[in-house]
Every structure is written in C-alpha cells, then in structure tokens.
N, C-alpha and C positions, 0 to 999 in steps of 0.2 A: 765386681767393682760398681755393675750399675746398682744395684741393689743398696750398696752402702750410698750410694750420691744419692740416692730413691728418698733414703731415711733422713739423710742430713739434709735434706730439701725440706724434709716436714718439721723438722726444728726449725730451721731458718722460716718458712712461709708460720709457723704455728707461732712461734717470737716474734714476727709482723704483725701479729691480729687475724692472717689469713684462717680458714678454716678447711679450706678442701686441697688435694692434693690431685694430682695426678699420675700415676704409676708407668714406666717406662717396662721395660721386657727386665726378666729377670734370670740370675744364672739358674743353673739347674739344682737341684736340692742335692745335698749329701747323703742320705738319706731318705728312704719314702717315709712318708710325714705316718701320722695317724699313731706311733706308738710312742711317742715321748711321755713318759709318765712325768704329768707336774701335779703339783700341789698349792695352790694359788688363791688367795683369798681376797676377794675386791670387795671394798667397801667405799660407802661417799655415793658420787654421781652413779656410778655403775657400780649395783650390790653384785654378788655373784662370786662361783668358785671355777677354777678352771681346772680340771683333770686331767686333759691330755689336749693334743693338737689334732687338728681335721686333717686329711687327705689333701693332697696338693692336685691344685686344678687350676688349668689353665696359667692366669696372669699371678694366681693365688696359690705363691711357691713359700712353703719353708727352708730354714737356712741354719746354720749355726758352725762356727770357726772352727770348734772343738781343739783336738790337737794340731791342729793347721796353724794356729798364730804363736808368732816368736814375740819375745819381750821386745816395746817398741812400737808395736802392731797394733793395732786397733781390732780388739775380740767382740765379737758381734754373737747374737740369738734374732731371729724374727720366725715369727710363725704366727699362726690363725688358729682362734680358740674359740667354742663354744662357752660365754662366760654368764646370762642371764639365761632366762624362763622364753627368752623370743626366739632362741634357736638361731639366732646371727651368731654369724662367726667373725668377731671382735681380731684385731691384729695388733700384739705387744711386740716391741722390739727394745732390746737392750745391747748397748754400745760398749764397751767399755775401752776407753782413748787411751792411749799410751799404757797400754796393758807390763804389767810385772811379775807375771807367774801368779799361782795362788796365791789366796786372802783375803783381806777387804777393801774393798773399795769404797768411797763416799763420794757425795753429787759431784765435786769438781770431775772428777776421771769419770763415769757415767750417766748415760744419756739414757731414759726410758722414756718411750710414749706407748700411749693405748690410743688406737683411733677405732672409729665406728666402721663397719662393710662399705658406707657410703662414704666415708672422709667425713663425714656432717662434721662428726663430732671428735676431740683428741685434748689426752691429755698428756700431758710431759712434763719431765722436771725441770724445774727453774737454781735459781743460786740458792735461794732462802728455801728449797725444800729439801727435807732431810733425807738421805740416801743410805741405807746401808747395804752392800753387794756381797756377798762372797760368794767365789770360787771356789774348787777343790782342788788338787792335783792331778786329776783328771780332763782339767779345762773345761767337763762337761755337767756337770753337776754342783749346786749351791745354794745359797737362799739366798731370799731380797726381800726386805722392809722399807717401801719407797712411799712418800707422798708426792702427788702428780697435781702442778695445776692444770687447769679447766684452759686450754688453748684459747675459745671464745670471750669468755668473761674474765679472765685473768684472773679469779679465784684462786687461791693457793690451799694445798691439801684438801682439794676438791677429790680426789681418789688418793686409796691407799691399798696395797696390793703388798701383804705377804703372804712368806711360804717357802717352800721350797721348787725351785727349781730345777730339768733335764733335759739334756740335750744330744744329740749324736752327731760328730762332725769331725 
C-alpha cells in the first residue's frame, strides 16, 4: 500500500510542476525481479528499448498485482529497467484504477510514469495523451502504446513507449 501512495505522490507532485520525488520503504517483491521478459520501445525524450527488469536492491523493489487484484481494485506493475546506452536503471510504473478483468484500457482508467534513477526527470500521462493498455486473462501479460508528457516542461507526447509487456504477481 505504501508503494501505491509512493506512485500517486508522483502524479500528484509531477501535476504540480514538481520534479523530484522522494520514496518511502516499500513492500516486498512478488517475485525476484531480473526475469520479466518485456519488450518496450521508447522513443521522444528517452530513445531506448527495455528487455527485462534489473534485480531488486535495497529501496529499489519491483512489484506487480498479477492475479492478486479483483475487479474494483486498482492493478498496478513498477519495476526498474535498463532503458538507454548510460546503464541507469529508469523506473515505469503502470496503474491501472478501477480495474475490469481483461482488455483495454485508455488514459482515463490508467496512470503511466517513467521517472529518471534520480527523480530529475519523469514523464506521465496526462487527459489529452493517448493511452492504449491491454491486459490478458492472465492479469500478467499485455501491450501499451502510451504517449507520456514531459512532468517539467509540460510537453505533451514528449515519450512514447510501446510493446509489449510482463509481469509475475
């Protein structure tokens, strides 16, 4: 639960114009991180493709709801990804609010940000940027073609991230 108030804190500060965040303790992973196979492709502010998730250390946990949320629930992914040529490990998290079993979602029902290893930087969806989510019937597995604005400059479709996505939880 602190985890989720973690994320909705960096919407709410990233929607103010804030830019950094501060992270409180997190649960513990479902999962040991490092084998989720994703397929993710960023383009915009942050070029780069994302393969799988890093290992969990320390304050820097992965997470994912999987078959644990009931319709109603709020279905969650965060994890830490190696996404450019600098070998920082970049953290996306995806929301998805009032969850309904499998299929697709759009921006109203989910929430994605990408923030930088230092908070510097983050981008997230706004109203006017186009979302499209699916899930599976596995809760664990889907694709996302999302455009992200730019949290500091308020750019819109400053990133764009598809692909497909995995998760285990």
């Amino acid at each position: 639960m602190l985890r989720l108030a973690g994320i909705v804190a960096l919407f709410v500060l990233a929607a103010c114009g804030q830019s950094s965040v501060s992270s409180g303790p997190s649960p513990s992973p479902v999962i040991a991180a490092g084998n989720w196979n994703e397929n993710l492709k960023l383009s915009g502010d942050v070029p780069g493709q994302i393969t799988g998730v890093v290992p969990d250390q320390g304050s820097q946990q992965t997470f994912c709801s999987g078959t644990k949320v009931r319709d109603g629930d709020i279905w969650s992914d965060s994890f830490y990804a190696v996404v450019d040529t600098s070998g920082n490990e970049w953290q996306l998290n995806i929301l998805v609010e009032n969850f309904r079993g499998p299929g697709t979602y759009g921006n109203r029902d989910v929430k994605i940000s990408l923030q930088s290893p230092d908070n510097s930087r983050a981008w997230l969806n706004q109203d006017t940027d186009k979302v499209t989510f699916t899930i599976d019937r596995t809760f664990q597995s889907g694709t996302l073609d999302a455009f992200l604005t730019n949290a500091s400059s308020g750019k819109g479709a400053a990133e764009h991230i598809t692909g497909s996505w995995n998760c285990r939880g």
